[in-house]
N, C-alpha and C positions, 0 to 999 in steps of 0.2 A: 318725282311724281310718276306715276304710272301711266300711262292711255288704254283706253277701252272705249267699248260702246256705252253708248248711254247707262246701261244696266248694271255698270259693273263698277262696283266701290273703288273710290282713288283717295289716297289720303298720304299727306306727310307723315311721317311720322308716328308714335302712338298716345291714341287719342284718351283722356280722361274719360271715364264710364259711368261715372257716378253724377246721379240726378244733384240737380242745383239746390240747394235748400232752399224749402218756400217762404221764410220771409225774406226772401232776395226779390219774390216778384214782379211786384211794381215801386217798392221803395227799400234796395237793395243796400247795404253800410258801406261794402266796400266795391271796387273796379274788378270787373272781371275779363280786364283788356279788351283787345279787337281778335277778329279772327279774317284775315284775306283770305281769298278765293277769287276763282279765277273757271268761270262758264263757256262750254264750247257749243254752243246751243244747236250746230249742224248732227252734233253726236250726241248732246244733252247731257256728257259729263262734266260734273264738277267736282273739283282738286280742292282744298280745304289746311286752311295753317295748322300748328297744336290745337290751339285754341277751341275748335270749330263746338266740340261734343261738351262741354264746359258751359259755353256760353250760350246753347241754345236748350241745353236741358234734355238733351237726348243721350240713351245709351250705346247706340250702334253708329255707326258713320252710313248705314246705309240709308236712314233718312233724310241724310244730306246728300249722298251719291251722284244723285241726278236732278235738274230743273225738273223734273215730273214730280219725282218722291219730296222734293222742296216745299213745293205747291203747296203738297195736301199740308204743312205745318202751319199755314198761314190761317188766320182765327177768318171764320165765314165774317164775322163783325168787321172786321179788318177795313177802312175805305178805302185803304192803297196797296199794293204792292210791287215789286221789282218788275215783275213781267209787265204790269200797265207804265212804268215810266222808259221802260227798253223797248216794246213793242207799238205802244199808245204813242210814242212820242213823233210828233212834229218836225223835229230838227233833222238835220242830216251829217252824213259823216262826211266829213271835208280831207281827211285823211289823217286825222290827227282823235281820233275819234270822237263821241258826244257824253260828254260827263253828267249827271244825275243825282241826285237828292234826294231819302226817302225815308220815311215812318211805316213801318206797318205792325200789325197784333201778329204775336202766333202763338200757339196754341199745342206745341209736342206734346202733350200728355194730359190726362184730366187733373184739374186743379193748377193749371202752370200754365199762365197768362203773363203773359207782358212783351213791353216797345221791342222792337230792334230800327235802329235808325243803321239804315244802307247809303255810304255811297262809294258813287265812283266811276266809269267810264266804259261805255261797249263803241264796239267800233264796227262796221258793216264790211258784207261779201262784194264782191263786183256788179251785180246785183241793186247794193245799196241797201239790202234787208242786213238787221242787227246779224251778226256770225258771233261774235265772242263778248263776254263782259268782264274785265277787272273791277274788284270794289271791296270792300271793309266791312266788316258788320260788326255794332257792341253794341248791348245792351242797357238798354234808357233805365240811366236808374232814377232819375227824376221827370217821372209822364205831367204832361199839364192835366189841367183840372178835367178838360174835354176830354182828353184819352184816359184817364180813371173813371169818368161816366161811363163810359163806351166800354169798358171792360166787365162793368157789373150788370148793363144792360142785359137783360133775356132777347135772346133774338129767336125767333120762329120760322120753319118749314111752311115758304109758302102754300105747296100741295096739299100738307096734310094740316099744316095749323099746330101740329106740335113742336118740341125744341127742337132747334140746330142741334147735329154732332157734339158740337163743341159746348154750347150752354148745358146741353143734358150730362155732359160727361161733368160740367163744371158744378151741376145742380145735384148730382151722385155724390161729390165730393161733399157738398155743404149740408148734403141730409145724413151720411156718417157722422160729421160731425155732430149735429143735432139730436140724432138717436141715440149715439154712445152710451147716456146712463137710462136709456129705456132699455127693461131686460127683454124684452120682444125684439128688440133688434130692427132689421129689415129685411126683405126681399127684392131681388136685383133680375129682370127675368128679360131672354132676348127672345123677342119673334119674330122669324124669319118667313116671309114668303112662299113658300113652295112654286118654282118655277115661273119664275117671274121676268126671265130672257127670255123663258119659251112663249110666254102670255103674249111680249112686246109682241115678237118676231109676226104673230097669226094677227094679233088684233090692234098692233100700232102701239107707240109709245103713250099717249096720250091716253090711252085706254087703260094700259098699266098703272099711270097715274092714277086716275081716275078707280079701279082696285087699291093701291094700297092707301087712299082716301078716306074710302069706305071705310075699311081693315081697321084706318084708326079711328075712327067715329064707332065703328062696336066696340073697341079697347075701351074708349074715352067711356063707352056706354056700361060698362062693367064692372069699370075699377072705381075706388072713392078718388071724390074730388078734389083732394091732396094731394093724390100718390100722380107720380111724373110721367111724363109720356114726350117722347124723342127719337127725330128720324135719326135711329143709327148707322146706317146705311141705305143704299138703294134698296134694299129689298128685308131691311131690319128696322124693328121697332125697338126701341128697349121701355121696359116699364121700372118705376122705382115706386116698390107697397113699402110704405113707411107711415109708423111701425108697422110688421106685420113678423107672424113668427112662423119659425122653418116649418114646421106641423103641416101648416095650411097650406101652403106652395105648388102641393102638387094638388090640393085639388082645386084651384084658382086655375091654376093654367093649363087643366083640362076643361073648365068650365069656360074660358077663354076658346081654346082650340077645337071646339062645339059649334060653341057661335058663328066662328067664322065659317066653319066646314057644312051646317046644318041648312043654310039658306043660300043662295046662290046671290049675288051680287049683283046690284041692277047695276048697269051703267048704257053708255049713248048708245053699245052697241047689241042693246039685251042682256037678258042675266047671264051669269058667267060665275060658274062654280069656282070658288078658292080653298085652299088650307092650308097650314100653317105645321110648323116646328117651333119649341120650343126650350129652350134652354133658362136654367133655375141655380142660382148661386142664395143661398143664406149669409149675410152680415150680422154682425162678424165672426159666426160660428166656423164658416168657411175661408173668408178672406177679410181681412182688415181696411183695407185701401180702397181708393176707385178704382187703382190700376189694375191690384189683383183681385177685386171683385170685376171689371169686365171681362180678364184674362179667363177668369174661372169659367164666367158667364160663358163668354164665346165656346170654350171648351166643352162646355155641355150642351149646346150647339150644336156644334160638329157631331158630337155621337148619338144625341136624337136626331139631327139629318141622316146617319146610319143605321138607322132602324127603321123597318117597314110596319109594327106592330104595334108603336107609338109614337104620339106626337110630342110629349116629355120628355124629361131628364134631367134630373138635381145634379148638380156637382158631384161628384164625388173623389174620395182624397184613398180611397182603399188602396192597395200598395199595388195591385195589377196594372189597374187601371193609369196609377201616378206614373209605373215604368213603362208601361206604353206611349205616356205622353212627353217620358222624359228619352225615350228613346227615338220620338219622331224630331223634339227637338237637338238632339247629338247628331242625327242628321242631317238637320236641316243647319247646325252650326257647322259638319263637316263640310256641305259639300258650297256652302255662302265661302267658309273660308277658303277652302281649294281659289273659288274663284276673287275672293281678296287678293291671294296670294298667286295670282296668274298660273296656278298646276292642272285647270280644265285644257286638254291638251287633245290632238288632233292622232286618230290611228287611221289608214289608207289601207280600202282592200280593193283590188282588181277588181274591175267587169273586162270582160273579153268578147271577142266575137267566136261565136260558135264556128266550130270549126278549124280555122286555123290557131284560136287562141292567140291572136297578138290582142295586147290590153288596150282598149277604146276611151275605159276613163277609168275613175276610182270613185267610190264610196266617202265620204269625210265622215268619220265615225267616233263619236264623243270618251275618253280617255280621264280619267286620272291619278294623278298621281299623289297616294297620302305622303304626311309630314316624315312617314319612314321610307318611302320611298317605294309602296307597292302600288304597282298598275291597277287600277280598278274601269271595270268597262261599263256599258250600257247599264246593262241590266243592275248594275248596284244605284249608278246616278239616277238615270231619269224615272221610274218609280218613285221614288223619293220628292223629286222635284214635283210631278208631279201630282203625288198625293198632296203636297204641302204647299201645292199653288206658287212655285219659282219656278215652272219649266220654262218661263219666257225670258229667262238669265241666263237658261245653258242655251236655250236657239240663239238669244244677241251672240253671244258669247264664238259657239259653235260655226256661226253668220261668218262674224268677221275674222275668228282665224282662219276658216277657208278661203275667202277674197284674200287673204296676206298672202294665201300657200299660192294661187293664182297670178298674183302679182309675182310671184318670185320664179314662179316655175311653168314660163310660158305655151311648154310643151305638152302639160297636161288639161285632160278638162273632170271636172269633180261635179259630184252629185250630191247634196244637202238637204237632212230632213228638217223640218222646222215645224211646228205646231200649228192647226188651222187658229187657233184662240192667238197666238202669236202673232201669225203672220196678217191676220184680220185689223190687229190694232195699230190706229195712223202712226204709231211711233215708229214699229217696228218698217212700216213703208216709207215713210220717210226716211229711217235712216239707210233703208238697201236702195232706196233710189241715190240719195249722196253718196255711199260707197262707190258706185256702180258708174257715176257720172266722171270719177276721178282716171276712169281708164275703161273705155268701154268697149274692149276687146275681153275685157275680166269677163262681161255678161256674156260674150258669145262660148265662153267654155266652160259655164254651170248650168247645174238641170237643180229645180228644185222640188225636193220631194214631196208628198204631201200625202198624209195617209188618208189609205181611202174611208176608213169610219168614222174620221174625222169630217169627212165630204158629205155624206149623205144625208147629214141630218140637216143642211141649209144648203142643196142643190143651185140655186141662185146665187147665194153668197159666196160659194163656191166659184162659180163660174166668173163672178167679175174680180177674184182674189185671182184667178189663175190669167184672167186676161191683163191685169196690172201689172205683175210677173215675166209676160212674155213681151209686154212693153217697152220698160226697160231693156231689152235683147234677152233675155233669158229662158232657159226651158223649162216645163214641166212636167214631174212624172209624178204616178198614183203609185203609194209604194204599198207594198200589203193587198194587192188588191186581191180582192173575193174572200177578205175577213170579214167584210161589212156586207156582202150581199150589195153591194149595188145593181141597177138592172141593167141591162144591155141598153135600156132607153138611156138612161141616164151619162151611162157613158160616152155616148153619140154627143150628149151634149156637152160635153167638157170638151174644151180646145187643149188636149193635153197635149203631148210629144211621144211621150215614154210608158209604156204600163210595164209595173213591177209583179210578176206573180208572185201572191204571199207562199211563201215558203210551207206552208202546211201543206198543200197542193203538191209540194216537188220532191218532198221527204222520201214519199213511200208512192213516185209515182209509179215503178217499178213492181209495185204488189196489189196495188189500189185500182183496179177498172172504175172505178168512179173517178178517182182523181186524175186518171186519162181523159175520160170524157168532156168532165171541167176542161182540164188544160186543152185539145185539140178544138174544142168548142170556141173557146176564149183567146185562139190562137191564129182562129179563120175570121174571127171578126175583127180581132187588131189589123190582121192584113186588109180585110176592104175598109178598115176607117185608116188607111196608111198609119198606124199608129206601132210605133217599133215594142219591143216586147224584151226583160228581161226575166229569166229564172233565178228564181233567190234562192239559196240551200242545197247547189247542188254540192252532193255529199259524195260520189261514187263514178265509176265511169260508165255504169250501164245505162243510169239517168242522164248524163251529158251525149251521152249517144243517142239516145231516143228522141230527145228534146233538138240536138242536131237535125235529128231525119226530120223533124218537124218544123224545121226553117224557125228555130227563136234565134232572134237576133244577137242574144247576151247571153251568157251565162255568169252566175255569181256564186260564191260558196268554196268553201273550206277546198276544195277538189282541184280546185280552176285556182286558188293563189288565196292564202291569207289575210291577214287584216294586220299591217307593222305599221310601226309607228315613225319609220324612215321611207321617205318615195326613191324608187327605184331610181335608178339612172335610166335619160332617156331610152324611149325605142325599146323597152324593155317586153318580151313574150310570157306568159307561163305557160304552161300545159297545152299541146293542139289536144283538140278531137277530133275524132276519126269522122 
C-alpha cells in the first residue's frame, strides 16, 4: 500500500473498472465477496483490497480514496452510516480497539442503489478520539422488506421542496426508461446559480438559501407538473421535461433564464437580483443513460458558464468541441495518475540574500514526471488542475512532500505555494496542523505562500487563514504581489512575514521607470511594516544590483540559482552581488 495525504488515491493492486450490472442491485444471484480497508482518519486516507471498485459499483478508486470522497457515496436516504457508529459512538478504546456493526444505502451513480453492511473495529489517538479504522464491507444481497421501502421512497430537499441528488438522479433513470418508445424523447436541463459563494459571503448563508428557494418555486412555476425538479447540487437545479422534444429546449430554457433574471428576488433581506446558466442535453438523441445524459448535461454547463453572451447551451457532440473535452479529460487522467503513481515530485530553487548571496531558503516548486520519463513543471500541471477543479490534490500533495524534505533535511527552510480555495477548507487545516504537531521545529522553517489575487477578493478571510497559519509556528508570504492590485490599506492588514514581488515588476525593472516606482514605493512600505521583501525573476546582474542598492532582502530567479530537482549539500552559496 502506498501513504499519502488524504487526497491522494491508495489502492492494492488493480482494481475492476466495470459498473456492476443492475440486476445485482438489491436482489443480486451471486456473491461479490468482501472488500477490507483500512482508514487513517488523522490523514483521511483510505487503502482498499481488489475487491473494493467491484463491489461498490464505482469506476475509479478515487471515490474510495478518502473518508471525505466516501461520504458523498452514502444515499442521503441512508439512516446510518460508518462515520456515526466511529464518531457517534459512546464506547471507548480500552486499547484493544471498539468494534462496530453497520447497514447503510449508497448511491455511486444514478440508478445503483443498494445495502453495504460494514464491519469491524477503530481504535483511538492518545487523545481517545477514533485515529484509524479496520473493517469489511460486502454487499447485502438480501435487504429486508424495510430497506427495499426506503430504497424506492422519494426523499426531498428540505430548502427547496425538490428531489435529493440522489432521488432525482434515481428519478432520471426511471423516466428514460419510461420514454424510450415515445418518439419525443426527453430533455435533461441543469441550472446553475450564477454566484452563489459570492451571494452567501455579502448576504449570509441563509439568504443564499432563501434565493435558490425562490429559483425553484419560478422553475416549479414554468415547467409542467410532471416534469422533475431536483437539488443537484448547492447551487444546481436539474429539471427532467418528459416527453419533451430537442426542437424546444432552447427556447424553454431561455424562457426559464428570463424569469429568474427579469424580477429581483424578494427575500428577509430586500430584493436581490439573480441569474442563472444553463445547460441542455436531448434523450436520447444525445446520450442514452442517466450517467451520460448528466455527464453531457454538466458539460454544457461548463461552456455556457463560459459565455458572457448567453445563458444557454445544448450539448453538443461536433468533433471540435468532443476534442476539447477529450483533451481536458487526457489531462485530467495524466496528471490524477502522475499522482496514483506517486511521480508529482518536488524541484528547489534558491532564494538568497542580496548581496552576499548565501541561500536563506528554497522555493518547493511542483515537478513531474510522465510514464516516459519527461520532467514537466508548473506551467503544464497547475493550469490543468486548475481549470478542472483538482488543484487541491497537487497542494495536499505538494503540502506533504515539502514537510518529508523538512523532516529529513534539517538545515534547510522551504517556502510553499498552496491555493487560498485549498487552504480555506477544514480538511486541508486539519491535516497541516497534524503534519506539523508530529515535529514542530518542521513549522519554524516553512513560509507559506499565498497568492496575492487569491487574497483580495475576501480580505477578512484572508486574514484569519493567515493567522491559523502562523499559529501553528509558521510563516506567511504574499507571493505575486501587485498582480492583484491590492491597496497599501489592505496590506497593513495582513499579518504577513514575507512579500514576494511578482515577477512582472522585476523583468524589465531596468528599462521600465514605472516598474521602479512600483518597486521603490512598495519597498519603503515593506520596511516601516518590518515586512522582509523578495524579488522573483531576477534575470541579469543589472536588476540584482539595483534591487541590492534598494536593500530587498531576497532575490530569486534564473540569475541567483536555478530550480533542481536535488538540494544542495549543506551551507551551500550561489552567485554574490555586488
Amino acid at each position: 500500500m502506498t501513504q499519502g495525504s488524504g487526497t491522494i488515491i491508495s489502492f492494492t493492486g488493480q482494481p475492476d473498472t466495470e459498473h456492476v450490472p443492475a440486476d445485482m442491485l438489491l436482489d443480486g444471484t451471486r456473491d461479490l465477496g468482501e472488500a477490507t480497508y483500512a482508514w487513517n482518519i488523522e490523514t483521511d486516507v483510505m487503502t482498499w483490497g481488489l475487491e473494493a471498485t467491484h463491489i461498490f459499483g464505482v469506476r475509479e478508486m478515487a471515490a474510495l480514496s478518502s473518508g471525505t470522497a466516501f461520504a458523498t457515496l452514502i444515499d442521503q436516504a441512508s439512516p446510518h452510516s460508518r462515520h456515526a457508529e466511529v464518531f457517534e459512538s459512546e464506547r471507548c478504546d480500552q486499547g484493544t480497539g471498539v468494534s462496530f456493526s453497520t447497514r447503510y444505502l449508497v448511491n455511486p451513480a444514478p440508478g445503483l442503489r443498494f445495502w453495504i453492511e460494514d464491519t469491524g473495529r477503530w481504535f483511538a489517538n492518545e487523545k481517545g478520539r477514533p485515529r484509524l479504522v479496520h473493517g469489511v464491507c460486502r454487499r447485502v444481497l438480501a435487504p429486508t422488506s424495510e430497506e427495499i421501502a426506503l430504497v424506492t421512497k422519494r426523499h426531498f430537499d428540505p430548502t427547496t421542496g425538490a428531489l435529493t441528488r440522489a432521488d432525482f438522479c434515481n428519478a432520471l433513470g426511471d423516466a428514460i426508461v419510461t420514454s424510450a418508445r415515445d418518439p419525443r424523447g426527453l430533455v435533461l436541463m441543469m441550472v446553475a446559480v450564477d454566484d452563489l459563494a459570492q451571494l452567501n459571503k455579502t448576504y449570509g448563508y441563509h439568504i443564499g438559501d432563501e434565493i435558490i428557494a425562490a429559483i425553484v418555486r419560478r422553475l416549479r412555476g414554468l415547467v409542467r407538473r410532471r416534469d422533475i425538479l431536483g437539488r443537484y447540487a448547492t447551487n444546481k437545479i436539474g429539471i427532467v421535461l418528459a416527453p419533451s422534444l430537442a426542437d424546444h429546449m432552447e427556447f424553454v430554457a431561455n424562457r426559464l433564464a428570463s424569469a429568474i433574471r427579469g424580477v429581483p428576488i424578494d427575500t428577509s433581506a430586500g430584493p436581490i437580483p439573480a441569474s442563472v446558466h444553463i445547460g441542455g442535453v436531448a434523450v436520447p438523441r444525445d446520450a442514452k443513460t442517466a450517467i451520460e445524459a448528466l455527464h453531457a448535461c454538466e458539460e454544457a454547463l461548463t461552456d455556457a458558464q463560459d459565455r458572457t453572451d448567453q445563458a444557454f447551451l445544448a450539448f453538443s457532440g461536433d468533433p471540435e468541441t468532443r476534442a476539447k473535452r477529450s483533451s481536458n479529460r487526457e489531462s485530467t487522467d495524466t496528471v490524477l495518475t502522475a499522482l496514483n503513481d506517486r511521480r508529482i515530485e518536488l524541484a528547489f530553487q534558491p532564494i538568497v540574500r542580496s548581496g552576499s548571496g548565501e541561500v536563506a531558503m528554497y522555493e518547493a516548486l511542483v515537478r513531474m514526471t510522465s510514464p516516459e520519463g519527461e520532467l514537466m513543471g508548473a506551467g503544464t500541471i497547475v493550469p490543468v488542475a486548475e481549470r478542472l477543479g483538482f488543484l487541491h490534490l497537487i497542494d495536499h500533495r505538494v503540502m506533504e512532500l515539502a514537510l518529508e524534505t523538512l523532516r529529513r533535511r534539517r538545515d534547510i527552510q522551504l517556502t510553499v505555494n498552496v491555493g487560498v480555495d485549498t487552504a480555506l477548507h477544514p480538511d486541508w487545516m486539519a491535516a497541516f496542523q497534524a503534519h506539523l504537531a508530529i515535529d514542530k521545529s518542521v513549522a519554524q522553517r516553512l513560509v507559506v505562500e499565498i497568492t496575492e489575487t487569491s487574497l483580495i477578493e475576501d480580505v477578512q478571510g484572508a486574514q484569519r487563514l493567515i493567522e491559523a497559519i502562523k499559529d501553528c509556528g509558521a510563516c506567511v508570504a504574499i507571493d505575486d504581489f501587485g498582480a492583484g492590485h491590492t491597496s497599501f490599506r489592505n496590506m497593513r492588514l495582513l499579518p504577513i512575514d514575507i512579500l514576494k514581488i511578482d515577477g512582472t515588476f522585476i523583468k524589465n525593472l531596468a528599462r521600465s521607470e514605472d516598474d521602479r516606482f512600483f518597486v521603490q514605493t512598495l519597498l519603503q512600505l515593506a520596511r516601516h511594516l518590518r515586512i522582509e521583501t523578495v524579488a522573483e525573476w531576477v534575470q541579469d546582474e543589472e536588476t540584482a544590483s539595483l534591487l541590492t542598492s534598494w536593500r530587498v532582502e531576497y532575490l530569486q530567479g534564473d540569475f541567483v540559482g536555478v530550480a533542481t530537482q536535488d538540494l544542495p549539500e549543506p551551507k551551500s552559496s550561489f552567485r554574490a552581488i555586488a
